[in-house]
C-alpha positions in Angstrom: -4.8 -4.2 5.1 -5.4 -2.5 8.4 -8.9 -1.2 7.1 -9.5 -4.1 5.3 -9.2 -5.8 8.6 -11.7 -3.6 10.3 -14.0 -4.6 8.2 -13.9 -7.8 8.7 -15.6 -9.5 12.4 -13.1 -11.8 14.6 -9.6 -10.2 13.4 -6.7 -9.5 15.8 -6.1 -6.1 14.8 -3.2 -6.0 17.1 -1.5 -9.3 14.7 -2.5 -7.2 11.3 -0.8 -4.4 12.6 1.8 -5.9 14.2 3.1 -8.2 11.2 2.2 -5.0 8.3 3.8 -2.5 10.5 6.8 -5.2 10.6 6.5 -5.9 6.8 6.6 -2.2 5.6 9.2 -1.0 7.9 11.4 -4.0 6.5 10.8 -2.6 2.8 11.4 0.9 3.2 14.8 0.1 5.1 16.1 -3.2 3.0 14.6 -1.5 -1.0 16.4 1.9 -0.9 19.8 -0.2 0.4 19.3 -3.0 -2.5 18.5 0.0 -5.0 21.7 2.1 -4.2 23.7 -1.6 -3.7 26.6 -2.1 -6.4 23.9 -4.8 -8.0 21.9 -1.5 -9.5 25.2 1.3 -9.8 23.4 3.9 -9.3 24.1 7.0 -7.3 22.8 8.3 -4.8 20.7 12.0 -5.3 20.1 14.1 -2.0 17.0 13.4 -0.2 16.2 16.8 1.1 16.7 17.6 -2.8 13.7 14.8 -3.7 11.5 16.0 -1.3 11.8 19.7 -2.1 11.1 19.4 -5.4 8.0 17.5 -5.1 6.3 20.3 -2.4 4.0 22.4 -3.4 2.5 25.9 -3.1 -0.9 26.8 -1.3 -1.5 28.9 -4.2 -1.5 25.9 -6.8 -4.3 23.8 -4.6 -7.1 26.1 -5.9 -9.4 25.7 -8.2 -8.6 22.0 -8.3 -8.5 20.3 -4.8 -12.6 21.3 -4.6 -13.4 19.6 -7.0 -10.9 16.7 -6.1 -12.4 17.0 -2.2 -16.2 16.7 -3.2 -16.0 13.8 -5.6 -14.1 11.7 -3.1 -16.0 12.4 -0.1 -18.8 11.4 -2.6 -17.8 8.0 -3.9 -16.4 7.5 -0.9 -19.9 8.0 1.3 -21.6 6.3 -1.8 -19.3 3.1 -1.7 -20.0 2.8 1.8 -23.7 2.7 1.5 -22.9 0.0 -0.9 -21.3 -2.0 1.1 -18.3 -1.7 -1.2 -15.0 -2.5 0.6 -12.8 -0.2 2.1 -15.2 2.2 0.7 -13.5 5.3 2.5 -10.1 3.9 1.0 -11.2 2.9 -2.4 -13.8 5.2 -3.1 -11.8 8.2 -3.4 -9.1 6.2 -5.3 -11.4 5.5 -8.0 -12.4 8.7 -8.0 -9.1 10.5 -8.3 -8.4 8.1 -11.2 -11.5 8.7 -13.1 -11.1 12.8 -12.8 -7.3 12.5 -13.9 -8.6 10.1 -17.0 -11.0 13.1 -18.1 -7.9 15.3 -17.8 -8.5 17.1 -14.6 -5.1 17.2 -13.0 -4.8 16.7 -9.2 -2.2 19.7 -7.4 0.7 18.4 -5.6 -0.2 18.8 -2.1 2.2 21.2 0.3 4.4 19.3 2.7 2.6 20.3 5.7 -0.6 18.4 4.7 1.4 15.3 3.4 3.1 15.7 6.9 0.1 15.7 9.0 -1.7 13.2 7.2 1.3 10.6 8.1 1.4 11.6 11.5 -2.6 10.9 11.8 -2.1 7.7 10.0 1.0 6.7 12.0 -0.8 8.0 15.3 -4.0 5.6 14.5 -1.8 2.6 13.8 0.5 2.6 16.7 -3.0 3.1 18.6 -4.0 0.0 17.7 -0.7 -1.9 18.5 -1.2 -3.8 21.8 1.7 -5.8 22.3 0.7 -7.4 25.8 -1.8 -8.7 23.9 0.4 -10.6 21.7 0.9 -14.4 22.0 4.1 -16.0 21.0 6.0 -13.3 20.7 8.7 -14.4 19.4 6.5 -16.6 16.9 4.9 -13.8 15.0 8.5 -11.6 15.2 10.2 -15.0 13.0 6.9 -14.8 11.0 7.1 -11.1 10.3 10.7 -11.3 8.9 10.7 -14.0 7.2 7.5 -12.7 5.2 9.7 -9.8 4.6 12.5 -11.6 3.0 10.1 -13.9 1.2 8.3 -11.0 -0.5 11.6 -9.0 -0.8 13.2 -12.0 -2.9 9.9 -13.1 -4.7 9.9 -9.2 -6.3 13.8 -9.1 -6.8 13.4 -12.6 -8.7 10.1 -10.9 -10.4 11.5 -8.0 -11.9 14.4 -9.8 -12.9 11.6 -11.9 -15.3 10.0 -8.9 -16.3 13.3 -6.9 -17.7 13.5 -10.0 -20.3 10.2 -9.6 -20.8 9.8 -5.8 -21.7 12.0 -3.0 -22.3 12.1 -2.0 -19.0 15.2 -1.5 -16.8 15.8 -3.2 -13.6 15.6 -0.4 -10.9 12.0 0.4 -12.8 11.2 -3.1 -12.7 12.2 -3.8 -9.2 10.5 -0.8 -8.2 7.1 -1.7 -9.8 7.2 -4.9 -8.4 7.9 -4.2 -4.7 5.4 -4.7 -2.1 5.9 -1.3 -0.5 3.5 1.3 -0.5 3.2 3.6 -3.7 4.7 6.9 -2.0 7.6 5.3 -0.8 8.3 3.7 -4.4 7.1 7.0 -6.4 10.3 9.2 -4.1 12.3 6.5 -4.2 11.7 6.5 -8.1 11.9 10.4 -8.5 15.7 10.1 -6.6 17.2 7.2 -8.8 15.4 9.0 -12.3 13.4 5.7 -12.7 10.2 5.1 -15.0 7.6 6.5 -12.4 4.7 6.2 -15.1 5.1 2.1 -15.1 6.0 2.0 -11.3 2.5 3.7 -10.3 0.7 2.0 -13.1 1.7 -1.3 -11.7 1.6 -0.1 -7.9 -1.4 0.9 -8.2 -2.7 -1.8 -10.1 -1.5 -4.1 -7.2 -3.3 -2.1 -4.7 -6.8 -1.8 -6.7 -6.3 -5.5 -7.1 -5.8 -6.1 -3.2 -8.8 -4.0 -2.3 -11.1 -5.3 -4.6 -10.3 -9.3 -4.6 -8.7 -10.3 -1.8 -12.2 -9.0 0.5 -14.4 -11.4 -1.4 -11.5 -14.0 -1.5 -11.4 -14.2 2.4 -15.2 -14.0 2.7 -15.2 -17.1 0.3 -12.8 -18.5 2.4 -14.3 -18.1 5.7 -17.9 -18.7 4.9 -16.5 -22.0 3.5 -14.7 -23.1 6.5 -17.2 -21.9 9.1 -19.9 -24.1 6.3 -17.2 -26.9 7.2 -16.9 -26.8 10.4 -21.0 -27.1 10.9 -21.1 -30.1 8.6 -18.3 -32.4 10.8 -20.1 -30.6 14.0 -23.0 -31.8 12.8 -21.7 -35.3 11.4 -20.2 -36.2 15.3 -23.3 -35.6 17.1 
């Protein structure tokens, strides 16, 4: 959403961030305490244990990550000459999808890379928070929550639908269905011995959808309004 933003002229970056930020952190905390709740029984594997497992070797990156490295720097320079959105995001999505369809397997990266690349990501987000630029501050904190709990429940009630209408259980459901990021679902997933095949297939389903809609969506949107609000200036004068 953050890059989406960027993309987009007249946005309050520090709002976006703000209210995601707010939304996210909300999810991580309240979906692991709802999955390990009595509602689910489940119990509880060792963290350290999760994340162990899925490290990886610098040994296993090669041959593989070249080819994975030059194919999304590629799409991703190529969707943003195309003026495709969130080319730098999307671009290497699709391709990482398309070489894993032909069979070409991506390595599981080390834990120092997946490491950094948080603290980069977390470093350029917090960056753009400016809370003394925020208006109504109390305002957008109600608005933050609530939007958690709204999503939190709509997914709970969701998944509850989709167990009756497929074989799937309800941690798996609940899982694919959350509005979290697919890494925080996928360990979440590997810890409880959920279906992690349906949880990224609809995860990342929801995310290709976001990406490739909602930009055209709000540009409808807007160019409608702005359209509108030239025809009533134009009517009172």
């Amino acid at each position: 959403m953050i890059a989406l933003a960027e993309e987009i002229k007249d946005i309050d970056f520090t709002i976006v961030t703000f209210l995601q930020i707010s939304r996210l952190m909300m999810i991580i905390f309240m979906v692991p305490l709802l999955i390990f709740s009595p509602f689910f029984n489940v119990h509880k594997s060792s963290i350290s244990e999760a994340i162990h497992h899925s490290s990886a070797s610098w040994h296993d990156l090669f041959p593989n990550i070249i080819i994975f490295a030059i194919s999304c720097t590629l799409l991703g320079i190529l969707g943003k000459k195309i003026n495709f959105p969130t080319a730098l995001l999307l671009g290497p999505m699709i391709a990482t999808i398309i070489l894993n369809l032909s069979g070409l397997h991506g390595p599981a990266l080390p834990s120092v890379i997946l490491d950094c690349s948080q603290l980069m990501m977390g470093s350029y987000i917090g960056l753009l928070l400016k809370p003394e630029n925020l208006n109504n501050k109390l305002k957008i904190v109600l608005v933050s929550v609530l939007s958690g709990v709204v999503l939190l429940t709509f997914s709970l009630l969701s998944s509850i639908f989709l167990t009756h209408t497929h074989t799937i259980d309800h941690i798996s459901a609940l899982l694919s269905l959350a509005p979290g990021g697919m890494d925080q679902m996928a360990l979440i997933a590997k810890e409880v011995d959920a279906d992690i095949t349906v949880i990224m297939c609809y995860q990342l389903f929801r995310t290709l959808f976001i990406f490739i809609v909602v930009p055209y969506l709000l540009r409808y949107i807007f160019r409608a309004r702005i359209q509108e609000s030239k025809v009533k200036r134009i009517s009172n004068e």
